[in-house]
BAFI-3210 file (N, C-alpha, C; in Angstrom, 3 decimals, decimal comma, padded with zeros to 6 digits):
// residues 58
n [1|2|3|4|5|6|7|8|9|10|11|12|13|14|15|16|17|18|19|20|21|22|23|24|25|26|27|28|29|30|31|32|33|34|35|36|37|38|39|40|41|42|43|44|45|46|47|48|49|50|51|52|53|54|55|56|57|58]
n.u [006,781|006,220|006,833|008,130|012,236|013,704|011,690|011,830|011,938|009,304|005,995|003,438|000,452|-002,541|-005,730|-007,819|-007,353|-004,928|-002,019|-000,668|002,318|003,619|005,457|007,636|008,770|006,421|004,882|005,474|005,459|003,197|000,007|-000,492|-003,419|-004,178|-006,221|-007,244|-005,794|-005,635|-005,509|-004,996|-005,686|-004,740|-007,270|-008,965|-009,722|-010,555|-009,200|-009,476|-007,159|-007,430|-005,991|-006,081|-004,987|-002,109|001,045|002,159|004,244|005,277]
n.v [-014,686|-011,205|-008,355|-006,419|-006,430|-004,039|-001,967|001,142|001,211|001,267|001,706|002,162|000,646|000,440|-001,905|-002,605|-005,109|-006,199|-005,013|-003,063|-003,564|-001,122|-000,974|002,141|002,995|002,075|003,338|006,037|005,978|005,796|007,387|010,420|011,455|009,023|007,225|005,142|001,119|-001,641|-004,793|-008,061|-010,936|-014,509|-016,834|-015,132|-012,620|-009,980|-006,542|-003,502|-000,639|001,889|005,435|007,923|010,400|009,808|010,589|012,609|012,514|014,045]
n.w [006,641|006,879|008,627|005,757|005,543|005,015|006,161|005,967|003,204|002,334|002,794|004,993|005,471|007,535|007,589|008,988|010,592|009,501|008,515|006,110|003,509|001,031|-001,312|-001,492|-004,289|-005,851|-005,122|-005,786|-008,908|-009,442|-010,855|-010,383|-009,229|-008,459|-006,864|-005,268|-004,721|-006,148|-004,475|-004,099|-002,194|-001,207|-001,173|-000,047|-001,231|-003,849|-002,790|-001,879|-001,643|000,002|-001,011|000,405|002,383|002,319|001,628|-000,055|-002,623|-004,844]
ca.u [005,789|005,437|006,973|009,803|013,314|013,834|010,689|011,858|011,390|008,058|004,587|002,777|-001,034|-003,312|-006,643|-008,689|-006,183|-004,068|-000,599|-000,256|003,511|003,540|006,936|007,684|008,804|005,134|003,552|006,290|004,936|001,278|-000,335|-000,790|-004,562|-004,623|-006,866|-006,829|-004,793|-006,316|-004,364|-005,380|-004,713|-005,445|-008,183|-009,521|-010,002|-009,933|-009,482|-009,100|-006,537|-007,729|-004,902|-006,016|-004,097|-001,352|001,710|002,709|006,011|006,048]
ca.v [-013,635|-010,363|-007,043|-006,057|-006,379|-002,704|-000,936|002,545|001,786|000,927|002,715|001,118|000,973|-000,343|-002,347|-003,245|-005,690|-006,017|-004,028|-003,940|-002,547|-001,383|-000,554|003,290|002,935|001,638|004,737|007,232|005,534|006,058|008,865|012,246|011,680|007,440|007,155|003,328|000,365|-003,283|-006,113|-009,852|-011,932|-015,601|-017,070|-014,109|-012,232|-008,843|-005,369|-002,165|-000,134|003,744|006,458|009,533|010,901|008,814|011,427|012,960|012,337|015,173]
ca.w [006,493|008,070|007,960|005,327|006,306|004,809|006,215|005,443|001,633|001,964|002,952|005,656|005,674|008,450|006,998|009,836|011,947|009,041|008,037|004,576|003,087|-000,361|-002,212|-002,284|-005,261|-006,542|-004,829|-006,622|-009,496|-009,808|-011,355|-009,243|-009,030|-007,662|-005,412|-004,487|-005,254|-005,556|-004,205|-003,553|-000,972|-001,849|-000,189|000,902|-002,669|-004,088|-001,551|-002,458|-000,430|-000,158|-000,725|000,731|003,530|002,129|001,374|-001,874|-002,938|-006,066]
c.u [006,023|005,938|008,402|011,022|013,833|012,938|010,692|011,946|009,912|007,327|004,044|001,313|-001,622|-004,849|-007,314|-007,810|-005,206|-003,214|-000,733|001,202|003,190|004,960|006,625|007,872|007,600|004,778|004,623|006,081|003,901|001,120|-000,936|-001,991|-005,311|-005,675|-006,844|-006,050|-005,821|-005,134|-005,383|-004,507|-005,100|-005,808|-009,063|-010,465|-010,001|-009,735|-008,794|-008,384|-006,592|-006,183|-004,705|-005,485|-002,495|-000,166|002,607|003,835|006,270|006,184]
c.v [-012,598|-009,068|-007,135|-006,021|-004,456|-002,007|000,408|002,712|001,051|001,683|001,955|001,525|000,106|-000,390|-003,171|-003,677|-006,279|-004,966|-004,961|-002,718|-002,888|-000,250|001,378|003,646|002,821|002,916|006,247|007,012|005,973|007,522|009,545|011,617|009,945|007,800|005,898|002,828|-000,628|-003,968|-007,324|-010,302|-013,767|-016,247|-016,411|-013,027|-010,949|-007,758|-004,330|-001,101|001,726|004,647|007,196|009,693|010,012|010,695|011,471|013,212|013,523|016,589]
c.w [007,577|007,599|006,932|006,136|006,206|004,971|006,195|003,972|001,036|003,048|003,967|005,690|006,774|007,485|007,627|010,747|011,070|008,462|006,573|004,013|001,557|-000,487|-002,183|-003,707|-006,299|-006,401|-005,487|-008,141|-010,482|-009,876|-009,929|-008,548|-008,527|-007,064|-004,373|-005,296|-005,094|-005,436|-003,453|-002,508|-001,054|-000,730|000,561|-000,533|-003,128|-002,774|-002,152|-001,260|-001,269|000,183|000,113|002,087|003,296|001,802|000,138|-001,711|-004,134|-005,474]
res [x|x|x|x|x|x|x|x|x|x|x|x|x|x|x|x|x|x|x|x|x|x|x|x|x|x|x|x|x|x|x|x|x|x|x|x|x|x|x|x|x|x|x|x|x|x|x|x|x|x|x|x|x|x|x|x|x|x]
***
């Protein structure tokens, strides 16, 4: 566990006192107008990770 071995093709978010990486590729992806993402963590249960200030790739 921990960070990507390739962390320049992924996004990094901070979420309290966790880092969360999500695929560029995912976020080149998603429509123009996202705003969040959900992602699970098991044992812990849904979380919604906020976009904004996040940087537009089009």
């Amino acid at each position: 566990m921990g960070k990507p071995e390739d962390v320049e093709d992924f996004e990094r978010f901070e979420a309290g006192d966790i880092t969360i990486y999500i695929a560029r590729e995912l976020l080149e992806r998603k429509e123009p107008d996202t705003e969040r993402v959900a992602f699970y963590i098991d044992g812990y249960g849904k979380f919604w990770l906020h976009l904004r200030g996040a940087v537009d790739r089009s």
